[in-house]
C-alpha positions, 0 to 999 in steps of 0.5 A: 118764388121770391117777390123780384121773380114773381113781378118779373113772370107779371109782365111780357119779356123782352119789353120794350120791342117797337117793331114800327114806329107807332101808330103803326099800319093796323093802328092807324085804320083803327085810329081813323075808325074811331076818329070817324065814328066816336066823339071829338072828345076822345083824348089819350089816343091823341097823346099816344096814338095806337090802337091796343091788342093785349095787356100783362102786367106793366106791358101793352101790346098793340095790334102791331106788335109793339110792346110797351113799358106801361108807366100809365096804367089807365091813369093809376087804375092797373096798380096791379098791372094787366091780367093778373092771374089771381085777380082775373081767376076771381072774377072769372069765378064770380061771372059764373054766379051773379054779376047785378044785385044792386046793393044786397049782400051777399059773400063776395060782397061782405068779402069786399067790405070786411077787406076794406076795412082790414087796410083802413083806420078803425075810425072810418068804420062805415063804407058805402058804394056808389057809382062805379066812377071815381067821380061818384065816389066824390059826389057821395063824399060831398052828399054826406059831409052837407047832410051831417052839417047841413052847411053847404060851402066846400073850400078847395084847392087848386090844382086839384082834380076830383072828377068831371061830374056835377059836384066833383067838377065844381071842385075840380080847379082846371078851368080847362074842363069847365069853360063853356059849361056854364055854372055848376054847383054852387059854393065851391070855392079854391085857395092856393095849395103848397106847390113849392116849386111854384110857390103861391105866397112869395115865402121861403119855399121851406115854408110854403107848407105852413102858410098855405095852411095859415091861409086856410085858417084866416079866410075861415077865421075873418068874416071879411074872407068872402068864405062862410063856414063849410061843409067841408074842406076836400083835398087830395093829400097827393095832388095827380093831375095837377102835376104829382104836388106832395106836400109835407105831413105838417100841412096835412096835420094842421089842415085836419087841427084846423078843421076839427077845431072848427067842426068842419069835414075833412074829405080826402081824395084817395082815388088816384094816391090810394091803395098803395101808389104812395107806398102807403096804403092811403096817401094821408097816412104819410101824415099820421091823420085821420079824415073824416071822408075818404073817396076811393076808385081806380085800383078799388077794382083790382085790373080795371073793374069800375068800382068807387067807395067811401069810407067814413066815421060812424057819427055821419052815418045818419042817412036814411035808406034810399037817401043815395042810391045807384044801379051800379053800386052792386058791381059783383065782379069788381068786388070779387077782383077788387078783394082779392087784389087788395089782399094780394098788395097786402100779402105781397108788401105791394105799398113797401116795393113801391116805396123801395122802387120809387127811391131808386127811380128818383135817385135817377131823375134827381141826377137828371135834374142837375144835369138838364136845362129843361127838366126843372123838377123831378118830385115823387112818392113811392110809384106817382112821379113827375117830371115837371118841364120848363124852357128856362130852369131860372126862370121856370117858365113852364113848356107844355111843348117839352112835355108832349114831346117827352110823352111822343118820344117815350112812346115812341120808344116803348114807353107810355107815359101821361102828362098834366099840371097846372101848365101842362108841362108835368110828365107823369109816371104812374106805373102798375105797383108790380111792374119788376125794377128790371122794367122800371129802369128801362123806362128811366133809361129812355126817358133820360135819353129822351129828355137828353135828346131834346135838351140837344136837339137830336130828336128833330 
């Protein structure tokens, strides 16, 4: 069977079928439960309200009957898309042995490790398991640098998000997470990244790149900066929540000169970008570098199974045993669905279809931004892209308004969608890597209608 043909046979057919307009009748006595019995911090059901019934591949069903196109896929967790077979037949297999064993090995674990380390540099030589969140997977990352330097400073940048616990929330840059919460690690702290299209330095936007890595050279170099040496710089090579910001290999490639020259840890954050989203295997590999840290969640699990790794250079493996430690560190199902899936993207050239699928997508919305008054940007690797909303395309003034009504209105017509960045303006596609370009561009179609209907008010 040819790729196009197995990608197609993933999903439901006949994708999209909105029957009622959702949150349909069954949805909304879900919906009204949920709000009644769960926390007030619930917050996708509030973007796209319904309640879920089924998914395959890069489709949802609600219990409703409305089908969707999953351009979301739980946030970048499903890049293999929903039930996939072979990933579900291993871990119904592994259910059937043991599912605990905390961090003894066993086969299916040395499976998980030796797969690892198949789609990794041989410099990062060393993996370790954590927490099953991806948020765990960036405490770690910080634990380690700090232990080997035993400096305890970590410069990140804005816009970045690298999760919502102690450590990973301190370097996270949205204030929208941390107001109220009072003080959290200390030594954390932010310079601007390269976001051309909101150009932080007032330079020519061609060169946003080198000057956001000579800033980072200068508050290191000038003891008056206010930034002592580091542990460690962290970065996401790919920025997500912060509105899919992709900078040019060049500013990755000073930042680890910079660091390397300096003694200080490169930690990259793969766990949105990673595991071919890009179509790179790793989002850092478009830059030809090596970190000294890699995190690693999301698709780690393979269909959602919750799993989190790092990966890293042999010199920092200088932890004594029980220095970090965790009681789901020994997901036995997760490392079942998880090598099994990354062997598929492997023998299925899973990293290559999202590269080909993602230059045809943005070949659409690069015409779309042309044509349209409200969509100042459209930006994109492999299959992470975003469409960045603004009210005026001069001035760039940014419309979170637009880009709710851009994820209401894609929902509304079969199409799940997500949206962040720094004003919350950016409609983010994240689809499963297997989704078949037949699904692709129906979702491309009705978000361009989407949009075109905005721009001319026909959706009021």
């Amino acid at each position: 069977m040819d790729q196009k043909k197995r990608f197609e046979e993933l999903s439901i057919s006949g994708a999209p079928k909105i029957l009622t307009t959702p949150p349909g009748p069954k949805s909304l006595e879900i919906l009204k439960m949920q709000e009644e019995l769960e926390s007030s911090a619930v917050s996708y059901p509030r973007g796209m309200p319904m309640a879920l019934a089924r998914g395959k591949g890069a489709t949802l069903e609600d219990v409703d009957g409305n089908i969707f196109i999953d351009c979301f896929s739980g946030a970048g967790v499903m890049a293999l898309g929903h039930a996939h077979p072979e990933v579900l037949k291993a871990a119904h297999e592994q259910i059937d042995k043991v599912t605990h064993t905390l961090d003894i090995p066993s086969d299916t674990r040395m499976k998980m490790v030796k797969t690892l380390r198949s789609i990794l540099p041989k410099e990062l030589s060393r993996v370790f398991f954590g927490g099953p969140t991806g948020s765990d997977a960036v405490e770690q990352a910080i634990k380690l640098a700090k232990f080997n330097t035993q400096r305890f400073g970590i410069i990140a940048f804005e816009g970045a998000y690298h999760g919502m616990t102690g450590a990973s929330l301190a370097v996270t840059s949205d204030s929208g997470h941390k107001d109220g919460i009072g003080p959290l690690v200390p030594g954390v702290q932010f310079i601007p990244f390269p976001y051309r299209y909101r150009n932080p330095f007032g330079c020519p936007d061609d060169m946003v790149d080198e000057f956001a890595a000579d800033n980072l050279e200068r508050v290191l170099d000038d003891s008056h900066s206010g930034y002592s040496k580091p542990a460690a710089v962290i970065l996401e090579p790919v920025q997500g929540e912060g509105g899919t910001i992709i900078p040019t290999p060049k500013f990755l490639q000073r930042v680890r000169e910079i660091t390397s020259a300096r003694g200080i840890l490169l930690i990259c954050d793969e766990i949105q970008a990673g595991l071919g989203r890009t179509g790179k295997m790793f989002s850092f590999e478009h830059s030809g570098i090596v970190p000294d840290i890699i995190t690693i969640s999301k698709a780690l699990g393979g269909i959602g199974f919750p799993i989190s790794a790092i990966a890293y250079r042999e010199e920092l493996n200088t932890m004594p045993p029980a220095k970090s430690i965790g009681t789901f560190r020994g997901n036995m199902v997760a490392f079942a669905a998880g090598a099994e899936a990354l062997n598929w993207m492997v023998e299925n050239k899973v990293p290559e279809y999202a590269t080909e699928l993602g230059e045809k997508v943005m070949a659409r919305f690069r015409e779309t931004e042309k044509k349209s008054k409200i969509l100042g940007e459209a930006r994109g690797i492999g299959l992470m892209i975003a469409l960045e909303m603004v009210e005026d395309k001069t001035t760039k003034k940014p419309s979170a308004d637009l880009a709710k009504q851009v994820r209401k209105l894609a929902h509304q017509r079969g199409v799940m969608i997500e949206v962040g960045g720094h004003h919350n303006n950016v409609a983010r596609l994240l689809p499963p890597l297997i989704i078949s370009e037949e699904l692709m561009m129906k979702a491309v179609d009705i978000l361009e209608g989407v949009i075109k209907d905005l721009e001319t008010g026909k959706s009021k």
